[in-house]
PDB file of N, CA, C and O in Angstrom:
ATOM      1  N   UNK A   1      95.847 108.551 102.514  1.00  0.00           N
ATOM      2  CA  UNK A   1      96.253 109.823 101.962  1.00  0.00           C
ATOM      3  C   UNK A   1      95.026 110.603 101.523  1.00  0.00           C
ATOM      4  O   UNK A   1      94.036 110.073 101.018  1.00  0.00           O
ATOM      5  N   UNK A   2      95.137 111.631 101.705  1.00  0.00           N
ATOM      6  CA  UNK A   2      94.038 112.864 100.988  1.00  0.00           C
ATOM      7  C   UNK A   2      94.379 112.925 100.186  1.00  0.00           C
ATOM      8  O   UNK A   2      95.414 112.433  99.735  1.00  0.00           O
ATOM      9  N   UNK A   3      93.394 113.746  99.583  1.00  0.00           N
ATOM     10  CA  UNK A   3      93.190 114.605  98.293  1.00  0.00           C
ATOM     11  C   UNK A   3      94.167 115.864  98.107  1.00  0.00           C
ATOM     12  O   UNK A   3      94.589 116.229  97.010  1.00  0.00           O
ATOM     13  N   UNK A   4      94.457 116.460  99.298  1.00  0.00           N
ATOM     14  CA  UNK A   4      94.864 117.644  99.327  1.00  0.00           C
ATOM     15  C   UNK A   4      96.643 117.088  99.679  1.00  0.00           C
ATOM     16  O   UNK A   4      97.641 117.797  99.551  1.00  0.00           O
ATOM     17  N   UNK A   5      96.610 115.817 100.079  1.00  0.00           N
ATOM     18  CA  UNK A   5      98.625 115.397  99.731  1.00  0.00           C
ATOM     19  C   UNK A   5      98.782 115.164  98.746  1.00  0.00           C
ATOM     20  O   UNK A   5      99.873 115.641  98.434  1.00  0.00           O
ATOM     21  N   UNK A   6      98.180 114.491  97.641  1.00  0.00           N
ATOM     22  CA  UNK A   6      98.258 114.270  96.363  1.00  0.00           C
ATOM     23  C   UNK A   6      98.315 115.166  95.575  1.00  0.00           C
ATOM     24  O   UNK A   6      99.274 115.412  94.844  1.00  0.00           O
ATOM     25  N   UNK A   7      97.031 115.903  95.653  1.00  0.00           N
ATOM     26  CA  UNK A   7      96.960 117.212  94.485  1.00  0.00           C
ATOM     27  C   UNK A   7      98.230 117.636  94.104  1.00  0.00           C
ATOM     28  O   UNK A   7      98.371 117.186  92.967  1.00  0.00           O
ATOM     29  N   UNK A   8      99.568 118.456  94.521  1.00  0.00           N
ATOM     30  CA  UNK A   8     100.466 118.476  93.971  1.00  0.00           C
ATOM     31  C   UNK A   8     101.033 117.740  93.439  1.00  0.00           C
ATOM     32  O   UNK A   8     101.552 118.162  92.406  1.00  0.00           O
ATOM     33  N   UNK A   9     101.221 116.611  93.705  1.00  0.00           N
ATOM     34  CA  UNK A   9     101.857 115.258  92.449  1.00  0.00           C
ATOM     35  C   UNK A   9     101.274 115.353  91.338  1.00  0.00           C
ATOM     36  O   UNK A   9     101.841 115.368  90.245  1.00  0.00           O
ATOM     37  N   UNK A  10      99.875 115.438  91.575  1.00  0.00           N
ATOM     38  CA  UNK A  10      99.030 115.133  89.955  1.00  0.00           C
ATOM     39  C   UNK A  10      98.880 116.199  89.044  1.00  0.00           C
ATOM     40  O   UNK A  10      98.633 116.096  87.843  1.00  0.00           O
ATOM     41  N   UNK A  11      99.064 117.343  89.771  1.00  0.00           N
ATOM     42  CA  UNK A  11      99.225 118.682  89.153  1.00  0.00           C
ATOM     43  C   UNK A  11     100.490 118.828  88.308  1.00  0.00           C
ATOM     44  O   UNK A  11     100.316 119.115  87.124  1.00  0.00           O
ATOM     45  N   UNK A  12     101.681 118.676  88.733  1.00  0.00           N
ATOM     46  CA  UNK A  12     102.821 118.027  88.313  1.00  0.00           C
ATOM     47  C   UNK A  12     103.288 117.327  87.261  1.00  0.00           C
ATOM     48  O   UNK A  12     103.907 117.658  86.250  1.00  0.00           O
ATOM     49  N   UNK A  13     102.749 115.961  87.813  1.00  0.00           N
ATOM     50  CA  UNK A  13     102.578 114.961  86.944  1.00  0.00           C
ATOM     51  C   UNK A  13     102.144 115.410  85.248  1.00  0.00           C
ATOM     52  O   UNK A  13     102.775 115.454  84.192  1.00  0.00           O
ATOM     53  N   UNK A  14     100.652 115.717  85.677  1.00  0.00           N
ATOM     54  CA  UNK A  14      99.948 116.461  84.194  1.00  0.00           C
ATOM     55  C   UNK A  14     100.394 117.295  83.611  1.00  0.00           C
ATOM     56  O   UNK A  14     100.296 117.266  82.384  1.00  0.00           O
ATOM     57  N   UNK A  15     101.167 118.538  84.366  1.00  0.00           N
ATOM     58  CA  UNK A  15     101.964 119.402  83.375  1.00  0.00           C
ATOM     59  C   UNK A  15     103.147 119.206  83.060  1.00  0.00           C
ATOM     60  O   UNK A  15     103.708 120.079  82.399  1.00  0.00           O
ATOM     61  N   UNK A  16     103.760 118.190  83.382  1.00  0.00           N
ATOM     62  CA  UNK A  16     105.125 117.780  82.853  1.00  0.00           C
ATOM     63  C   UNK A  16     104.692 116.846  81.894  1.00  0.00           C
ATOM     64  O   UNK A  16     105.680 116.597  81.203  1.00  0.00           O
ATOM     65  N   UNK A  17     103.568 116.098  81.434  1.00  0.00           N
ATOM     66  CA  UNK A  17     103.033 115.185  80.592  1.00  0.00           C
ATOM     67  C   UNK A  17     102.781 116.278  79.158  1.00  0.00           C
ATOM     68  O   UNK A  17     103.275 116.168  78.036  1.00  0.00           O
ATOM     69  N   UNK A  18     101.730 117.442  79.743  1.00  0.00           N
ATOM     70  CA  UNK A  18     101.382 118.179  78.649  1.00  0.00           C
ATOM     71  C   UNK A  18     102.758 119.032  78.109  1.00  0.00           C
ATOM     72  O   UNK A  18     102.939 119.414  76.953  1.00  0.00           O
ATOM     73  N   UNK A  19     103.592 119.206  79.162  1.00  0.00           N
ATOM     74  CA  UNK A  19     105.012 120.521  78.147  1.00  0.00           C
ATOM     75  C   UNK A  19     105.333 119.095  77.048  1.00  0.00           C
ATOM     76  O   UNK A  19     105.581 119.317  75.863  1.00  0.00           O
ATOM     77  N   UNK A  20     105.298 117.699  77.574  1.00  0.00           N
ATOM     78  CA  UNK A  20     106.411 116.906  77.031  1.00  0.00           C
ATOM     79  C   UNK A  20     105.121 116.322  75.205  1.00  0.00           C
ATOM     80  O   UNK A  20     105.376 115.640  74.212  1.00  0.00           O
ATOM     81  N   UNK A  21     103.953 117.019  75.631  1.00  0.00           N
ATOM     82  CA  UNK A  21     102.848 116.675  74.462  1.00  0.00           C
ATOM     83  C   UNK A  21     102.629 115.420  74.664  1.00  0.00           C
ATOM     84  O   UNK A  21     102.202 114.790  73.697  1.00  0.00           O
ATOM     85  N   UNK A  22     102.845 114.706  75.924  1.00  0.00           N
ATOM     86  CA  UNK A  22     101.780 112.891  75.877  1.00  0.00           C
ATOM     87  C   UNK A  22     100.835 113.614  76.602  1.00  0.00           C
ATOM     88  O   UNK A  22     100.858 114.764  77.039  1.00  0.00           O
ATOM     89  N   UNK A  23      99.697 112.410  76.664  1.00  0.00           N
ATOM     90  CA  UNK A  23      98.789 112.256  77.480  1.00  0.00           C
ATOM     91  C   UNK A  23      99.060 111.208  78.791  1.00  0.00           C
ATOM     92  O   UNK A  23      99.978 110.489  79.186  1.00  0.00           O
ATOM     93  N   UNK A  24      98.109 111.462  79.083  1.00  0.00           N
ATOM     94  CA  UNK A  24      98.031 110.170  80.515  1.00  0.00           C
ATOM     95  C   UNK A  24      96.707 109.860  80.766  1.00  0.00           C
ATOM     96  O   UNK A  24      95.683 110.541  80.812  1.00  0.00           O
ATOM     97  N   UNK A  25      96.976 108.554  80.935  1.00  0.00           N
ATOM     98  CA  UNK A  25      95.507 107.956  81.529  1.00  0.00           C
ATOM     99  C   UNK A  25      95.382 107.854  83.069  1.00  0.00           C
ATOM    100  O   UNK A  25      96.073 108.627  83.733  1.00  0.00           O
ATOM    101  N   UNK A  26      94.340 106.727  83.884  1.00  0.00           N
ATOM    102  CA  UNK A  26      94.379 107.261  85.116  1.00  0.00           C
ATOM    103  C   UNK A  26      95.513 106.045  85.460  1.00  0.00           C
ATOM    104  O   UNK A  26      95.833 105.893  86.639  1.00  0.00           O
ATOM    105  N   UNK A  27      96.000 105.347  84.614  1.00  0.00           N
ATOM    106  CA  UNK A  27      96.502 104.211  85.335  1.00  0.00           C
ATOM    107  C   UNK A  27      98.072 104.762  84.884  1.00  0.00           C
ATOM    108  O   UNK A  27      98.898 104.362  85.705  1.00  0.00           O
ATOM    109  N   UNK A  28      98.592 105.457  83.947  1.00  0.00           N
ATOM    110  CA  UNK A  28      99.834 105.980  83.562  1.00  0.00           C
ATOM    111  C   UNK A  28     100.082 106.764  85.406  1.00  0.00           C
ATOM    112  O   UNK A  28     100.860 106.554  86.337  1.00  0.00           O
ATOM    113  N   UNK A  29      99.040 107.602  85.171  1.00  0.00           N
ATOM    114  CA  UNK A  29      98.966 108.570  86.479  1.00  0.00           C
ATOM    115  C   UNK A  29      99.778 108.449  87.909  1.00  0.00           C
ATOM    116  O   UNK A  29     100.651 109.031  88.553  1.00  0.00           O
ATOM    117  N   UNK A  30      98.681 107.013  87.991  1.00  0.00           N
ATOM    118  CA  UNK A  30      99.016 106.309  89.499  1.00  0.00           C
ATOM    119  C   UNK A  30     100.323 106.050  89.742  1.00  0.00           C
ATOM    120  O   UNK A  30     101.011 106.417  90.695  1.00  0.00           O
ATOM    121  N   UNK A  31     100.784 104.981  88.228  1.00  0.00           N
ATOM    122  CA  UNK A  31     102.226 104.898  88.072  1.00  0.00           C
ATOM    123  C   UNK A  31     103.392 105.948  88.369  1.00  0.00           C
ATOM    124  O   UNK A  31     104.473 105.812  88.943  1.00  0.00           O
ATOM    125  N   UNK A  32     102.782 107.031  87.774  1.00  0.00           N
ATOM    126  CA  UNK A  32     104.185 107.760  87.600  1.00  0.00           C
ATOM    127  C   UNK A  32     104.251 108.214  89.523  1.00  0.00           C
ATOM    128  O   UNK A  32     105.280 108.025  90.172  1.00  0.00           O
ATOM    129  N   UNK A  33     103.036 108.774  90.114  1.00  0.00           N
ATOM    130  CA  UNK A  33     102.827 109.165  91.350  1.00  0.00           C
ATOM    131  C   UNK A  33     103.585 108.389  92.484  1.00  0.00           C
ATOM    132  O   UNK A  33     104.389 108.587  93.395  1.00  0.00           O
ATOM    133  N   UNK A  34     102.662 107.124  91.736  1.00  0.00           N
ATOM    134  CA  UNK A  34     103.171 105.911  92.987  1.00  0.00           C
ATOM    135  C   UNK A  34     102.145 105.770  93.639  1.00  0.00           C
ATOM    136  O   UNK A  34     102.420 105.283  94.735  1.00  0.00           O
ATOM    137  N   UNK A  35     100.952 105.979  93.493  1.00  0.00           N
ATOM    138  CA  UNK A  35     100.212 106.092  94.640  1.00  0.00           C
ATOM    139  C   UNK A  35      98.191 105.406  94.256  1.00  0.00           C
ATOM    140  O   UNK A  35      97.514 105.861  93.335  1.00  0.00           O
ATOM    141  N   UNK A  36      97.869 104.687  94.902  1.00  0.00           N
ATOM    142  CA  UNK A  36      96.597 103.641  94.515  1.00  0.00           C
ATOM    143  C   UNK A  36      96.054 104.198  93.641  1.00  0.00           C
ATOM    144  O   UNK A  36      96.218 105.417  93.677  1.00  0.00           O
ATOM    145  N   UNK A  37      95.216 103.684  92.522  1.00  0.00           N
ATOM    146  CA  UNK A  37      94.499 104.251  91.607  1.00  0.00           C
ATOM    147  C   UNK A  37      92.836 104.543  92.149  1.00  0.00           C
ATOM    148  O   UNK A  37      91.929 104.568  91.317  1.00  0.00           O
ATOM    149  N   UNK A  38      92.615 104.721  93.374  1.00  0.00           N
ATOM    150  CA  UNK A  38      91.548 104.687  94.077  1.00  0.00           C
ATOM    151  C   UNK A  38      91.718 106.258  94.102  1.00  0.00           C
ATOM    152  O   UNK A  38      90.994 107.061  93.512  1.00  0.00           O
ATOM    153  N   UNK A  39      92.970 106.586  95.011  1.00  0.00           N
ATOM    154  CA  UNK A  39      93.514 108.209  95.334  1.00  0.00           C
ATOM    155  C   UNK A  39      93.020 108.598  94.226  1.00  0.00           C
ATOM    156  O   UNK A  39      91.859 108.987  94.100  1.00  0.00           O
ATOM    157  N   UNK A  40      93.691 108.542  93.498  1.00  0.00           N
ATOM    158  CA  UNK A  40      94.634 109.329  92.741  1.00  0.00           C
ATOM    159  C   UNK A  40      93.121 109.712  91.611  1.00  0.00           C
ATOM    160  O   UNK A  40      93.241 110.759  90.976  1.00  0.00           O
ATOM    161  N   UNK A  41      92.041 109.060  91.428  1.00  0.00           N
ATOM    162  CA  UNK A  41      90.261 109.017  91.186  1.00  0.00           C
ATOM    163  C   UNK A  41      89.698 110.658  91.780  1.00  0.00           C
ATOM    164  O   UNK A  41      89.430 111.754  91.288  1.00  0.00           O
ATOM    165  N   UNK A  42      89.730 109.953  93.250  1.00  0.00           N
ATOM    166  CA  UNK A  42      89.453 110.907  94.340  1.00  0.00           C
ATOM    167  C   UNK A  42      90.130 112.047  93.502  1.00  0.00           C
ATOM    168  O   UNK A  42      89.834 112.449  92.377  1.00  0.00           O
ATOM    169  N   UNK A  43      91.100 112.451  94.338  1.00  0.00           N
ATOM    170  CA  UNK A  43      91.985 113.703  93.972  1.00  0.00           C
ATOM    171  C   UNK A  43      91.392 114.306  92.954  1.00  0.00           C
ATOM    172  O   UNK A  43      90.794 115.373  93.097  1.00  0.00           O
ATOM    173  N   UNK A  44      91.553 113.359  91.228  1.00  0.00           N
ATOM    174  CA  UNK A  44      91.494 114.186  90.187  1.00  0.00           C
ATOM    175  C   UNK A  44      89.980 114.925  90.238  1.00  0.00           C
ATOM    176  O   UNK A  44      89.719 115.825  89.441  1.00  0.00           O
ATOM    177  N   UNK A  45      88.918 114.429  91.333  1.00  0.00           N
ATOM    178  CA  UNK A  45      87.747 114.513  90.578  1.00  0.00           C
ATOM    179  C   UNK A  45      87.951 116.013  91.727  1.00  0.00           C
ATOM    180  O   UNK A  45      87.785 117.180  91.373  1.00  0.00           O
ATOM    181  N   UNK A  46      88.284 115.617  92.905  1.00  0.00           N
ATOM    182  CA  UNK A  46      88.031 117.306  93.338  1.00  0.00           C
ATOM    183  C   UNK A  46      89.002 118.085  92.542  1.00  0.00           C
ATOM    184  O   UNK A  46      88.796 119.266  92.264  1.00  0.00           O
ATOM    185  N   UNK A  47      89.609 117.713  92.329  1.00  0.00           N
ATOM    186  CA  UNK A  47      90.509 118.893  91.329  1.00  0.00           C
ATOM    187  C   UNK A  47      89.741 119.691  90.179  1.00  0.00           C
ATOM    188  O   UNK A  47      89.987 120.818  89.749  1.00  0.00           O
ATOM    189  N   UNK A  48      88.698 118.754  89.786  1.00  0.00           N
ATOM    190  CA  UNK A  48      87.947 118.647  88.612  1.00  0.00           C
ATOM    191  C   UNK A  48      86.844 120.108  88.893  1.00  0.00           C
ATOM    192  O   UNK A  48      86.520 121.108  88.252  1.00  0.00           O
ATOM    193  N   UNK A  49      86.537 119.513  90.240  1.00  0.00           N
ATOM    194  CA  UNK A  49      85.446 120.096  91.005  1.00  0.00           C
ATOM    195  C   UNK A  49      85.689 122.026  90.905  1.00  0.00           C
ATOM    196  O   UNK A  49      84.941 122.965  90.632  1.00  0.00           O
ATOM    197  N   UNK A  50      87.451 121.863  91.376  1.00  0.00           N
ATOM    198  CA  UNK A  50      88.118 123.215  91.742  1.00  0.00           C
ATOM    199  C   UNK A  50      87.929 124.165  90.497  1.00  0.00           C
ATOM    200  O   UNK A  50      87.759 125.383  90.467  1.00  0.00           O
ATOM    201  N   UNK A  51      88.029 123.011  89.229  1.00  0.00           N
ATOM    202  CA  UNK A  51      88.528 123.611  87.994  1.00  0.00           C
ATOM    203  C   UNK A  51      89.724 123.848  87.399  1.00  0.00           C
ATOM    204  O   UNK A  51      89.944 124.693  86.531  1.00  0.00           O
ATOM    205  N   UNK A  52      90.632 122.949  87.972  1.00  0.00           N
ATOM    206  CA  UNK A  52      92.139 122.941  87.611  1.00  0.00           C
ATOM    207  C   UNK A  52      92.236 121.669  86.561  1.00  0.00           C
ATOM    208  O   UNK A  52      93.148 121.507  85.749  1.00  0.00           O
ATOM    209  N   UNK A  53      91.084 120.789  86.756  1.00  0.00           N
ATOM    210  CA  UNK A  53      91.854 119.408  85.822  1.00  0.00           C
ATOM    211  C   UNK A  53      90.507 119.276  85.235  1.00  0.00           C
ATOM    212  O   UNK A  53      89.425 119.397  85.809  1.00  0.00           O
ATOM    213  N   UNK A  54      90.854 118.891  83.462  1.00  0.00           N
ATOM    214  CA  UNK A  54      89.266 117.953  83.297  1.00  0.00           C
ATOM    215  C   UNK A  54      89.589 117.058  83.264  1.00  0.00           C
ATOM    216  O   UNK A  54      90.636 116.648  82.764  1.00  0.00           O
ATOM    217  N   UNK A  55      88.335 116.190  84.074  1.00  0.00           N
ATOM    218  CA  UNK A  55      88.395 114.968  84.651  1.00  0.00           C
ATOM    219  C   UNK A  55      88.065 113.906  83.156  1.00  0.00           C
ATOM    220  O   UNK A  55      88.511 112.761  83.085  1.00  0.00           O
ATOM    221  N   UNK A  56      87.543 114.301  82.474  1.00  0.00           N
ATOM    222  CA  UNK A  56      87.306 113.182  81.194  1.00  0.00           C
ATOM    223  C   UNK A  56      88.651 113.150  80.085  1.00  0.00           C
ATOM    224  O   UNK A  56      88.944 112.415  79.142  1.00  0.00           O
ATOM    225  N   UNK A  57      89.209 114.190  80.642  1.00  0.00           N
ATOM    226  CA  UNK A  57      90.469 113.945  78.858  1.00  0.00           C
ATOM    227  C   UNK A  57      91.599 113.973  80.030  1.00  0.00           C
ATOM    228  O   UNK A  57      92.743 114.078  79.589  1.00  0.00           O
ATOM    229  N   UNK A  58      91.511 113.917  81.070  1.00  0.00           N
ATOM    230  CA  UNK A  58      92.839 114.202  82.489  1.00  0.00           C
ATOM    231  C   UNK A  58      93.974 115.036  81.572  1.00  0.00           C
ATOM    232  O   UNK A  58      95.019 114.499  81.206  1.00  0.00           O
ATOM    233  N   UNK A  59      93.624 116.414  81.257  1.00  0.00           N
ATOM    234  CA  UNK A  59      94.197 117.412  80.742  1.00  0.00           C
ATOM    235  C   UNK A  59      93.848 119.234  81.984  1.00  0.00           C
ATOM    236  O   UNK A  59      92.873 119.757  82.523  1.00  0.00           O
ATOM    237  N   UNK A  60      95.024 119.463  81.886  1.00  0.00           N
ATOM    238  CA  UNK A  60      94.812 120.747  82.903  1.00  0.00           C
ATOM    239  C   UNK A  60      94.401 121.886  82.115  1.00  0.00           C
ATOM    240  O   UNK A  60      94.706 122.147  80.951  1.00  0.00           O
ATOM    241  N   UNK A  61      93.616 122.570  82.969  1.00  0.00           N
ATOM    242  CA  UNK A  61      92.937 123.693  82.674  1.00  0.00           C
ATOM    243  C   UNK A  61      94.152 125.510  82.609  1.00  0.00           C
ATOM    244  O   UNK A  61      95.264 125.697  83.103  1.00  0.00           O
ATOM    245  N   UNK A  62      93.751 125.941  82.245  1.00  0.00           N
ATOM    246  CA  UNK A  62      94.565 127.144  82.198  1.00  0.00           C
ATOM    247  C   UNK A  62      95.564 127.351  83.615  1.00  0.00           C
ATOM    248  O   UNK A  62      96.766 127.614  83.659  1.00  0.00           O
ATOM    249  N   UNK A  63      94.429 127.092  84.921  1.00  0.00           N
ATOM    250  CA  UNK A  63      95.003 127.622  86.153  1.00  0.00           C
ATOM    251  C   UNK A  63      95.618 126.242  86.552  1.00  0.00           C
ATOM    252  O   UNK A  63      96.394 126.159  87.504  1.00  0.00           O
ATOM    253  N   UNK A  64      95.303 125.306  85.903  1.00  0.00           N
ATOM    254  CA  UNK A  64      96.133 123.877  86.584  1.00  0.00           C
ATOM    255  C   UNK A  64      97.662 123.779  85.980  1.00  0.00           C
ATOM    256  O   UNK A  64      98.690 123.348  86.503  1.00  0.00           O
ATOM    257  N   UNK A  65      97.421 124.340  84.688  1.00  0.00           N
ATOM    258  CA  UNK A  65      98.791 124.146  84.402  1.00  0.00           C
ATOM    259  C   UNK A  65      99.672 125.117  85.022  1.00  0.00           C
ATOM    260  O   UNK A  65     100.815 124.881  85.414  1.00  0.00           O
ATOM    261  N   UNK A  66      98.980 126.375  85.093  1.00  0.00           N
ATOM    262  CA  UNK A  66     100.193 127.492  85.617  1.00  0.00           C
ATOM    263  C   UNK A  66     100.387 127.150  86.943  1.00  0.00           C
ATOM    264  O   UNK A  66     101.466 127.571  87.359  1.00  0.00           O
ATOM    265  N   UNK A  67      99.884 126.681  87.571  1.00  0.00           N
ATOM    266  CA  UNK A  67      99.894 125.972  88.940  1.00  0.00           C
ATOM    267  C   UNK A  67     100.943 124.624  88.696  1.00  0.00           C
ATOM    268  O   UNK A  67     102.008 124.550  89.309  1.00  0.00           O
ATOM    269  N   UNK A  68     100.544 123.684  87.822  1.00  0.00           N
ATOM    270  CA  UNK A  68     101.270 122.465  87.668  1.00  0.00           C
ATOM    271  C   UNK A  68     103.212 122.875  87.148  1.00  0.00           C
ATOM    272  O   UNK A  68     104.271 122.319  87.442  1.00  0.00           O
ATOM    273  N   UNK A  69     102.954 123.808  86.486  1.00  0.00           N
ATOM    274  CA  UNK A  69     104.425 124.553  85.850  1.00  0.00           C
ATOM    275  C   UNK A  69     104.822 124.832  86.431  1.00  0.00           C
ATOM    276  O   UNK A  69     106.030 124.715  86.222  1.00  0.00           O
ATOM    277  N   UNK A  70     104.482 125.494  87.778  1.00  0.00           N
ATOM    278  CA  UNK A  70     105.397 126.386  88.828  1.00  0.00           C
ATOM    279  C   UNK A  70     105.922 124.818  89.552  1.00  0.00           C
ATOM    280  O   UNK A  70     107.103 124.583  89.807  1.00  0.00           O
ATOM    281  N   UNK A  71     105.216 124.211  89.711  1.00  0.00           N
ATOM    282  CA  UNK A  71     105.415 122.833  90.655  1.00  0.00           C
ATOM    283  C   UNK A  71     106.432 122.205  90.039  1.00  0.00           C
ATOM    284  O   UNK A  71     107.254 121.665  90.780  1.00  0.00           O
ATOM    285  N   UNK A  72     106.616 122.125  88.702  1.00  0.00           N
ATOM    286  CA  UNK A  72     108.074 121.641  87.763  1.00  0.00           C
ATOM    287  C   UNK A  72     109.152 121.705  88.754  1.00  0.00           C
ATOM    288  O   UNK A  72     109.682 120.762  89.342  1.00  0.00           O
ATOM    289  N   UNK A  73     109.531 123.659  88.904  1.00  0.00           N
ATOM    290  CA  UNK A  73     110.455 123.758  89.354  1.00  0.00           C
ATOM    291  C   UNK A  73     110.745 123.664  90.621  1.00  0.00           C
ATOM    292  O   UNK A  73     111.876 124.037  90.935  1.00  0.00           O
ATOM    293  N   UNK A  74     109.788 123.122  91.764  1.00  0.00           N
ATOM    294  CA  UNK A  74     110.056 122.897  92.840  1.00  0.00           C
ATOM    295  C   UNK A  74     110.224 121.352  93.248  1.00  0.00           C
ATOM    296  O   UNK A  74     109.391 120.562  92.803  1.00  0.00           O
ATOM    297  N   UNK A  75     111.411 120.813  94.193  1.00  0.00           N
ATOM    298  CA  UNK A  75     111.272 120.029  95.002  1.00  0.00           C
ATOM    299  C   UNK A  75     110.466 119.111  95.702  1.00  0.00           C
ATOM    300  O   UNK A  75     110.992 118.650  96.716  1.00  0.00           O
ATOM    301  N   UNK A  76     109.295 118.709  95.424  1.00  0.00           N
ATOM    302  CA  UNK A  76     108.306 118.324  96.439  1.00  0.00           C
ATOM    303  C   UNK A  76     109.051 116.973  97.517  1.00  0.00           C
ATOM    304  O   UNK A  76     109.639 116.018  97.012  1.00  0.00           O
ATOM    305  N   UNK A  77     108.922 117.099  98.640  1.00  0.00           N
ATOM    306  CA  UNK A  77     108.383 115.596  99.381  1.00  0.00           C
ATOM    307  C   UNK A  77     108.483 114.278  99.101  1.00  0.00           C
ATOM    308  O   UNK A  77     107.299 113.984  98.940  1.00  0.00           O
ATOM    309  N   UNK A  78     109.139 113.238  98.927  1.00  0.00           N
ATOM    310  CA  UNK A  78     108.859 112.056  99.153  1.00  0.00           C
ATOM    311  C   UNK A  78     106.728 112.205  99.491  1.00  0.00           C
ATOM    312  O   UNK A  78     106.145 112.989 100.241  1.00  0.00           O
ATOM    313  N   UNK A  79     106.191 111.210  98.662  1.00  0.00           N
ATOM    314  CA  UNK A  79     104.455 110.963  98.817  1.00  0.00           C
ATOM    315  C   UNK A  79     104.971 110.000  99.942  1.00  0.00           C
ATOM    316  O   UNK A  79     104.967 110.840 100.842  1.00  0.00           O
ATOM    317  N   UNK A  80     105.358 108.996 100.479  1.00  0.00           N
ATOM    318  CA  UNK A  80     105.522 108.772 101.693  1.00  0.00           C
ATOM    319  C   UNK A  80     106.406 108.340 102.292  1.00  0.00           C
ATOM    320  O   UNK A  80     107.111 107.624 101.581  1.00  0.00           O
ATOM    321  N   UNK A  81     106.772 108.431 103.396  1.00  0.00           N
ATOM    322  CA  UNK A  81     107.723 108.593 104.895  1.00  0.00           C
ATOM    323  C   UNK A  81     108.092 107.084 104.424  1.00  0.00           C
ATOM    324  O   UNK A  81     107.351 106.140 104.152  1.00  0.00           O
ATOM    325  N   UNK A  82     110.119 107.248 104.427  1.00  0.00           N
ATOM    326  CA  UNK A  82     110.597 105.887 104.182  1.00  0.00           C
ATOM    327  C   UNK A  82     110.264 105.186 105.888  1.00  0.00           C
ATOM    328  O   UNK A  82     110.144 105.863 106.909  1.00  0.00           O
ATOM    329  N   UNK A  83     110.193 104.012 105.812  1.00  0.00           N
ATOM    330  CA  UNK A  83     109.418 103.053 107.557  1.00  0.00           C
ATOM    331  C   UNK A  83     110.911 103.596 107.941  1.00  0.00           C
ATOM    332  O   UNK A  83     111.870 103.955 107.258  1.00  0.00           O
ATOM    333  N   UNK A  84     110.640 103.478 109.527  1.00  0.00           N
ATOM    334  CA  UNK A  84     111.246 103.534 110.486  1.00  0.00           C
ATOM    335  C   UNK A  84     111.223 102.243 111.290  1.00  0.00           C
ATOM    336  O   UNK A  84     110.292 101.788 111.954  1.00  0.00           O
ATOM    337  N   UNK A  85     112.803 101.599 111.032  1.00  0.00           N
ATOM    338  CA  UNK A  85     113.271 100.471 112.237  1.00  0.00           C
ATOM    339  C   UNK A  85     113.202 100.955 112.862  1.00  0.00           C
ATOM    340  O   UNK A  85     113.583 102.114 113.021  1.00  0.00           O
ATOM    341  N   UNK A  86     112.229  99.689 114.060  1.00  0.00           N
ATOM    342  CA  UNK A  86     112.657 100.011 115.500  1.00  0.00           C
ATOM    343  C   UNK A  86     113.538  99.732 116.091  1.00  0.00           C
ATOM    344  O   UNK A  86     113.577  98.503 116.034  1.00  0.00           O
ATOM    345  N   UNK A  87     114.409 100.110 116.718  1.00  0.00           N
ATOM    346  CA  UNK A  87     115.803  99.872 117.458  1.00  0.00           C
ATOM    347  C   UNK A  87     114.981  99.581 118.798  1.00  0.00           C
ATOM    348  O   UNK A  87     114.019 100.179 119.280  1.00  0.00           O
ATOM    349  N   UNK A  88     115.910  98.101 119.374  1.00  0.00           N
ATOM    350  CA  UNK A  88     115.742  97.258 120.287  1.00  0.00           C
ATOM    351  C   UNK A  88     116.197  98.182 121.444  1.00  0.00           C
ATOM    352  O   UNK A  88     117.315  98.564 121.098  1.00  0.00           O
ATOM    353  N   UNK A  89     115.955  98.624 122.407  1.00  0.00           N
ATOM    354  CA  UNK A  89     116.746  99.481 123.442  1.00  0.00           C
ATOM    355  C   UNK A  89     116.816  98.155 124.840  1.00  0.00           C
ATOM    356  O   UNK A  89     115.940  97.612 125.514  1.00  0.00           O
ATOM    357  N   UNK A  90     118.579  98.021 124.782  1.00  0.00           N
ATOM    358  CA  UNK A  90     118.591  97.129 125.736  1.00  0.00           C
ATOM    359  C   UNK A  90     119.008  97.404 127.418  1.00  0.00           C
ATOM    360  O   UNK A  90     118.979  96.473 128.221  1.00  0.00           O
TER     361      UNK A  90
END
């Protein structure tokens, strides 16, 4: 997975953490996402990079949250594709 499939989860993630006043660490993070704590490193730090997340208190920045808030109210994606049985074709 990229950086750029994730970013909306963690954007998300963080502003539904900050409306609710917890914090999160990087390992709360992964959890709630679902997704390796290797990613989910990656991701935050380009995010960091963008200026949407600080990477030392994993708290969103002005434009991460209004970004992360709008993401509340949307739907996202399954982070990944339930497997596909293969059917035997006889």
């Amino acid at each position: 997975m990229t950086p750029k499939d994730i970013a909306p989860y963690i954007l998300r993630a963080l502003a539904e953490a900050q409306v609710e006043g917890r914090t999160m660490d990087l390992e709360a993070l992964s959890l709630a996402i679902k997704v390796r704590r290797g990613d989910v490193r990656k991701t935050v730090t380009a995010l960091h990079h963008e200026g949407l997340v600080d990477a030392l208190r994993l708290r969103l920045s002005l434009a991460g949250f209004a970004i992360g808030s709008t993401l509340l109210a949307k739907e996202l994606p399954p982070i990944r594709r339930p497997k596909q049985v293969a059917q035997k074709v006889a």
